[in-house]
C-alpha positions in Angstrom: 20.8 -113.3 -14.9 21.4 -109.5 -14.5 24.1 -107.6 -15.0 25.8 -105.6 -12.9 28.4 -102.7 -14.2 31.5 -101.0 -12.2 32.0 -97.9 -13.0 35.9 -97.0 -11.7 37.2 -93.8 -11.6 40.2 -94.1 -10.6 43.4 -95.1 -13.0 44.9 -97.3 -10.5 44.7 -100.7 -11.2 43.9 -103.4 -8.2 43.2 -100.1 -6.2 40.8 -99.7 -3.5 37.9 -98.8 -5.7 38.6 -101.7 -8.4 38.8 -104.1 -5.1 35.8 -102.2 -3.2 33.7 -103.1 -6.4 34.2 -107.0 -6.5 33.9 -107.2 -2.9 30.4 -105.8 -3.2 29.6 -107.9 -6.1 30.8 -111.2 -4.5 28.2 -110.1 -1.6 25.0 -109.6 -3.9 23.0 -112.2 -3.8 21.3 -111.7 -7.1 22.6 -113.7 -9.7 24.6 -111.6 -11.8 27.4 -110.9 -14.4 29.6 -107.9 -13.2 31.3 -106.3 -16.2 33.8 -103.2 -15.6 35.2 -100.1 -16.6 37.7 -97.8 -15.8 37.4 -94.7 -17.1 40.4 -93.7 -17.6 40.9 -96.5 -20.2 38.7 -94.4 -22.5 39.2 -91.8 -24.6 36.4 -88.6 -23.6 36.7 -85.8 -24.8 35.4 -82.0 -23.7 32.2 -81.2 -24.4 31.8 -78.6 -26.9 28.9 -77.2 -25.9 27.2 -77.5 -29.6 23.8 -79.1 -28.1 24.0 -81.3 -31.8 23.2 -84.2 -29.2 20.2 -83.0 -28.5 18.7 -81.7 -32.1 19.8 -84.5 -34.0 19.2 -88.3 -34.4 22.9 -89.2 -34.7 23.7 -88.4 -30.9 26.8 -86.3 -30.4 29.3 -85.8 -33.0 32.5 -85.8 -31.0 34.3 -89.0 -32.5 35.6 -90.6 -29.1 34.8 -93.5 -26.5 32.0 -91.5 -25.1 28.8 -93.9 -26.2 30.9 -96.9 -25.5 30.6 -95.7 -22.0 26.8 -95.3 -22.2 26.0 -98.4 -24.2 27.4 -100.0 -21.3 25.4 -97.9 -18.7 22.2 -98.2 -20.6 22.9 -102.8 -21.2 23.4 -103.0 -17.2 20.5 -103.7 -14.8 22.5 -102.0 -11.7 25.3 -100.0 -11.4 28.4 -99.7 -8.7 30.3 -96.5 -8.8 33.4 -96.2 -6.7 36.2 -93.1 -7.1 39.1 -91.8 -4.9 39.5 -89.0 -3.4 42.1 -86.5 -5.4 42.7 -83.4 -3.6 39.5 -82.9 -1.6 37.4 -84.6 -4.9 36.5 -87.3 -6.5 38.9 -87.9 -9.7 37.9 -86.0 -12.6 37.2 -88.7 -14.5 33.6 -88.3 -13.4 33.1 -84.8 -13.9 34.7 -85.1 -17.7 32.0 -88.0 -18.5 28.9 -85.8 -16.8 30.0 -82.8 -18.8 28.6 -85.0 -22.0 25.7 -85.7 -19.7 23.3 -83.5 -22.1 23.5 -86.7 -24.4 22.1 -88.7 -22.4 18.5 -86.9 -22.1 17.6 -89.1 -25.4 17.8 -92.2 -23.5 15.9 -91.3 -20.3 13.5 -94.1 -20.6 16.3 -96.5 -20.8 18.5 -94.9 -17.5 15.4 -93.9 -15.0 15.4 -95.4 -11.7 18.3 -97.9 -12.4 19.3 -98.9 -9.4 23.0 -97.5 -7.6 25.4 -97.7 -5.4 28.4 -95.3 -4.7 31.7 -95.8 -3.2 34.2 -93.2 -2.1 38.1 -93.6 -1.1 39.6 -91.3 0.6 43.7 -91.8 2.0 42.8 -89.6 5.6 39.8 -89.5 7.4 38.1 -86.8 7.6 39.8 -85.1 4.1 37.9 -86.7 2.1 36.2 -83.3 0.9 33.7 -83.1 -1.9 34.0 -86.8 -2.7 30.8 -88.4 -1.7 28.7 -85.1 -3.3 30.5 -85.8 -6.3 29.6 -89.4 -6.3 26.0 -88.6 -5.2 25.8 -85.9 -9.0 27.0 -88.5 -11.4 24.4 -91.5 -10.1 21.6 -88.6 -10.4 22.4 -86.9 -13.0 22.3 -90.4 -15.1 19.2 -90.5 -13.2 19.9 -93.5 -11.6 18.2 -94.5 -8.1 21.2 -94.3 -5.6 20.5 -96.7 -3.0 23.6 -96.1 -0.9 26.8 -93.8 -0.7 29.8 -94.3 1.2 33.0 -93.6 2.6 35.5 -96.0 3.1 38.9 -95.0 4.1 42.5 -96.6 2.7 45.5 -95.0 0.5 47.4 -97.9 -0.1 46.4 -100.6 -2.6 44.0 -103.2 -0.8 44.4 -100.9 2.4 40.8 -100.4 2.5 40.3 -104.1 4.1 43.3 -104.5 6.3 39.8 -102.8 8.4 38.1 -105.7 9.1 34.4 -103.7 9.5 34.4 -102.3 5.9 34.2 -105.9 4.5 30.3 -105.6 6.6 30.2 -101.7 4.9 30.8 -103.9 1.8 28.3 -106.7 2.7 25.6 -103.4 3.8 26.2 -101.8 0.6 25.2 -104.9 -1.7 22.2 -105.6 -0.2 21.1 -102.3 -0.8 21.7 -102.4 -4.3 18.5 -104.9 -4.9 17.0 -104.5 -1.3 16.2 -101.8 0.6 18.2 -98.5 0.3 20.2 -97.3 3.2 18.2 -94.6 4.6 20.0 -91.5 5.9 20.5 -91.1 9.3 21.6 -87.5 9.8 20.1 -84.0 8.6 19.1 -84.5 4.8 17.3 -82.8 1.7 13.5 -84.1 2.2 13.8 -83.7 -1.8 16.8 -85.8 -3.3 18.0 -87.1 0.3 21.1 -85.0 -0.2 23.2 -84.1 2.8 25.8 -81.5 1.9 24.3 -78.0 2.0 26.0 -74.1 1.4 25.0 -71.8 4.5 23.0 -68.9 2.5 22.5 -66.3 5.1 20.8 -66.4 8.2 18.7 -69.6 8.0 18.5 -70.1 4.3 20.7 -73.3 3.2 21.2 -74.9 -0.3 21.1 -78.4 -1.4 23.9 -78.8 -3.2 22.5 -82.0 -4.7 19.8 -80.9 -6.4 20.3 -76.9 -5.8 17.1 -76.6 -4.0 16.7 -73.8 -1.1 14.8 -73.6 2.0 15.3 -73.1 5.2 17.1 -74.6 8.4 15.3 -74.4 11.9 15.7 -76.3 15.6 13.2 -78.9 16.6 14.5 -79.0 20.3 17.9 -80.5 19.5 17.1 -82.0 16.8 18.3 -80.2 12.8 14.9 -79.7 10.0 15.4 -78.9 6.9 12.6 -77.3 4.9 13.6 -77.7 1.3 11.0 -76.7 -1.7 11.1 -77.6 -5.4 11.8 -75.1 -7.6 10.2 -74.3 -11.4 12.6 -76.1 -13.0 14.2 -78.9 -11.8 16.6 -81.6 -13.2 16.1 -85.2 -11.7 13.3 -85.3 -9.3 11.2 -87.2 -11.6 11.4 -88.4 -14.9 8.9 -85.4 -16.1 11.4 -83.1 -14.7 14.5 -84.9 -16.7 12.3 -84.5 -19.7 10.8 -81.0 -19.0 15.0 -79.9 -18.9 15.4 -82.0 -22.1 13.1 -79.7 -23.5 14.0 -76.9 -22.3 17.2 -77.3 -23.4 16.2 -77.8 -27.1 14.1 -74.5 -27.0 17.9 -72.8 -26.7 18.3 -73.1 -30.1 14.9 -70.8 -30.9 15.8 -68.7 -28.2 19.4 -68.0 -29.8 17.7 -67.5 -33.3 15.2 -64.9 -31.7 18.2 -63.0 -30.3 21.0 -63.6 -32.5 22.2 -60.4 -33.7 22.0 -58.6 -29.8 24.0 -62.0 -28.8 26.3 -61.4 -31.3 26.9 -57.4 -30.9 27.7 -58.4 -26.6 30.0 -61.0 -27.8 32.2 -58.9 -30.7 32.4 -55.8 -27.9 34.9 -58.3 -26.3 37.0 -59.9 -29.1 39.9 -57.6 -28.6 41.8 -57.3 -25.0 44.2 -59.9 -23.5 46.7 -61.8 -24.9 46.2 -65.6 -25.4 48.7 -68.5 -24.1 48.7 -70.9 -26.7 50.0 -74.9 -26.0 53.8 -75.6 -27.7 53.6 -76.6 -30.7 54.4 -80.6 -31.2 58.1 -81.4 -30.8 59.7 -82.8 -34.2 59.8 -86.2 -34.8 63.3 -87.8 -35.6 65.2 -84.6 -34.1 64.1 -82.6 -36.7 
């Protein structure tokens, strides 16, 4: 029996990415336990950029919900990740988690390849933004396998199936989870199979996936995009998630070879500006 974990970003509860979720997981065909999340439900903090995750056994030392999140990522055998669309986005909730993402370099072995699919809500078509892209970055930068992401339009609770065809979007996207991946039909990055891209200058484009650059060109009618892997890269392969690991590790010889220049740049700025601070707690009891 596998297990199957739904990741929900969103905080509403019986909403369109909660019901997307069990629609696809009453369309696998695997056997399977799906167990969910909402990640709103936990407590994750800001990381504080102290790299003690990755120079010491413990993990990081941020006291919050964080490895109750990955303990469940790392005990599934597939993952479903579905988030709405919040002003052109996908909810923050994502982002917040893959900002700890540095901790999860000491479990590569465990998170390589898993397979995943991604949902995305959006209320209007067409506004849906950055959503999908955002999507796409969390299941890679896990280092998941992402076998499908997709758009699915519906702002009311449940409105996403008062369309009949997503229910078969649903259906499509299941079987993809532990079958075949659905392959990408339009312009893509030959690389990471990315499809959003930032216009560089005459015919240089950017995946914005895995950052990668190349060039654009014609083919009669048709779009190619000539993308090349750079010296260091992120997610590509496993020896590239590893090679970053390191890489990342070696900051803290680096810092020690040029700590007093470091710390001469950084005092020139102490002074200048004046801070906003938050209000400080209102009294309990009216006092």
């Amino acid at each position: 029996m596998k297990t199957i974990l739904g990741i929900i970003g969103s905080p509403r509860k019986l909403g369109n990415c909660e019901i997307m979720i069990k629609e696809i997981s009453r369309n696998v065909t695997e056997p399977h336990d799906l167990q969910l999340l909402r990640l709103s439900d936990f407590d994750i903090q800001p990381c504080r950029g102290c790299y003690a995750c990755l120079l010491q056994d413990d993990g990081c030392v941020i006291q919050d919900d964080f490895q109750t999140v990955v303990d469940a990522i790392l005990a599934a055998d597939a993952l479903i990740v579905s988030a709405p669309t919040y002003f052109l986005g996908p909810n923050a909730g994502l982002k917040r988690f893959l900002d700890r993402g540095i901790a999860l370099y000491r479990h590569s072995g465990q998170l390589w390849g898993k397979p995943a699919v991604g949902i995305g809500i959006a209320g209007i078509p067409g506004r849906e933004g950055y959503t999908l892209l955002g999507i796409e970055s969390f299941m890679k930068l896990i280092l998941a396998d992402i076998r499908a992401c997709r758009l699915f339009y519906g702002a009311l609770p449940g409105e996403v199936f008062m369309d009949a065809s997503n229910r078969m979007g649903a259906k499509e996207t299941a079987d993809a989870l532990f079958g075949e991946a659905i392959p990408k039909t339009g312009p893509h990055c030959p690389l990471c199979g990315g499809d959003t891209f930032r216009l560089l200058g005459e015919n240089r484009v950017r995946c914005m996936l895995c950052s990668n650059s190349g060039t654009l060109r014609l083919s009669g009618e048709t779009p190619v995009l000539d993308i090349q892997r750079s010296d260091h890269e992120l997610f590509l392969t496993r020896e590239d998630a590893v090679a970053h690991r390191d890489w990342l590790v070696g900051m803290k010889s680096r810092f020690k070879t040029h700590k007093d220049e470091l710390k001469a740049i950084s005092l020139d700025y102490r002074q200048g500006g004046t801070w906003i601070r938050p209000s400080a707690a209102a009294p309990e009891n009216g006092q």
